[in-house]
N, C-alpha and C positions, 0 to 999 in steps of 0.2 A: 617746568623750567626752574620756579622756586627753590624743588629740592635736589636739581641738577648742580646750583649753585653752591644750596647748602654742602652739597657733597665735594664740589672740588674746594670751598673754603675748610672742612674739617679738613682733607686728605693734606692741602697746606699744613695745615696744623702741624701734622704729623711728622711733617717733611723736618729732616737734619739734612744742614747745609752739608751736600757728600759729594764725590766725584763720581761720574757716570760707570756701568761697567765695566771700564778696565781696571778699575781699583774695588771691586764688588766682592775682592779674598777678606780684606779688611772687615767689610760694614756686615750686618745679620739680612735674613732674607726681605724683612720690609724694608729699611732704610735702601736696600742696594734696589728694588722695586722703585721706589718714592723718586730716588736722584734717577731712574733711567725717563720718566717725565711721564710715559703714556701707561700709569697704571694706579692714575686716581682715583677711579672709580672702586677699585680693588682696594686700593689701602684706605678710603673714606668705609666701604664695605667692611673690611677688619677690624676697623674702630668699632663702628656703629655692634658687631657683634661681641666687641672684648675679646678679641682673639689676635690685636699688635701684642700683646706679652709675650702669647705661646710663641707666634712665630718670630719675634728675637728673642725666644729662649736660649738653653743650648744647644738643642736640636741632637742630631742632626735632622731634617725635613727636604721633601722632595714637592716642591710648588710645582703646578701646572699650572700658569697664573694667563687669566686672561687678558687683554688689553682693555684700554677704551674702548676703544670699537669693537671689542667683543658685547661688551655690554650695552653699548648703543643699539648692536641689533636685535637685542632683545624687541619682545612684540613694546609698544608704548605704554610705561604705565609699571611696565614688571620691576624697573629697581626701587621706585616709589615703595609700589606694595612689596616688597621686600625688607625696608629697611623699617616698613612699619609692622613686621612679622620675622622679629630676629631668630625664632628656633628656626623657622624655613631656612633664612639667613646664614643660619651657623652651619646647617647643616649641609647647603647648597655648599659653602667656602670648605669644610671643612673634605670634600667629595674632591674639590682640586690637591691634597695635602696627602702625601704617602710620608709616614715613619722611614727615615732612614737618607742613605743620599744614592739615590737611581741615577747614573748617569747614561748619555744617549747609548753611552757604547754596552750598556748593562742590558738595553732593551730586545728582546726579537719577538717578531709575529704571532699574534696570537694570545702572547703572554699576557695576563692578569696580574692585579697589584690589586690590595688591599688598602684602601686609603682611612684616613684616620677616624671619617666618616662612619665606617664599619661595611661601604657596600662596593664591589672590585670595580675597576675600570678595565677596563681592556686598550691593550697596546697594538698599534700596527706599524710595518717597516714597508710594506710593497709600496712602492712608489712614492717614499716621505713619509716621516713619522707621525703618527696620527695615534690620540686618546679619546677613546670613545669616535664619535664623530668630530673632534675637533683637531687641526692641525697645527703641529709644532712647527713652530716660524724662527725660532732660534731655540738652540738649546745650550745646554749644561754652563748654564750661567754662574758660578760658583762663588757662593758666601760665606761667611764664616761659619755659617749654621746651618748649611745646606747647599742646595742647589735650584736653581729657576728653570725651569723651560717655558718660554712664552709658547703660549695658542693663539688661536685666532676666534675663540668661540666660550664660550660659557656651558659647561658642562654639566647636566643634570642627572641628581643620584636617583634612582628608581622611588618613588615614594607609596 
């Protein structure tokens, strides 16, 4: 609970007073993440790894970004040990993060992506877009420096 707390007062931190995604052409991929409200756990996560710089660099970058409650269903105990094991960390975040800007309509079945990670995800279109096992719940969220697709799940690179 401690470093539940810890985590959404850093992801505060981080937070720039912004407007929600209808204004998200403007802002870079985290700030436009931070103002849409349920993606603390993720931007406390980006911190805790040194990886807000990269992604308001200039990008462009293709986030598969998970929510809160993605990472809430994590088993109990996993962002804990996560954040106290930052290469896991980097590497886990960096497995949501494709080079370039993938938008939904770039996507068809089957297709693979190389993420920045170094290890592919795989893409599906039958019936809702879906990466790896996790499903896209809004897409092509479009930042300065990229593009967002929310999931609903927390995605793991092969280790």
């Amino acid at each position: 609970m401690m470093i539940r707390r810890t985590l959404l007062a850093l992801a505060a931190s981080t937070a720039l007073a912004a407007p929600a995604f209808a204004d998200a052409h403007s802002m870079n991929i985290v700030d436009t993440a931070v103002a849409a409200g349920n993606f603390t756990t993720l931007a406390a996560a980006l911190e805790a790894a040194g990886l807000v710089e990269t992604l308001t660099g200039e990008g462009p970058f293709t986030v598969f970004a998970p929510t809160d409650e993605a990472f809430a269903a994590l088993p109990e105990g996993t962002v804990e040990a996560l954040l106290a094991d930052i290469p896991t960390l980097t590497a886990i975040l960096t497995y949501h993060v494709v080079a370039g800007t993938v938008m939904s309509t770039d996507l068809t079945d089957g297709m693979t992506a190389t993420t920045v990670n170094g290890a592919d995800i795989t893409i599906g279109t039958e019936g809702g877009v879906t990466v790896n096992d996790a499903n896209v719940t809004t897409a092509d969220i479009v930042a300065s420096n990229g593009v967002i697709h929310v999931i609903d799940a927390v995605i793991l690179p092969p280790m």
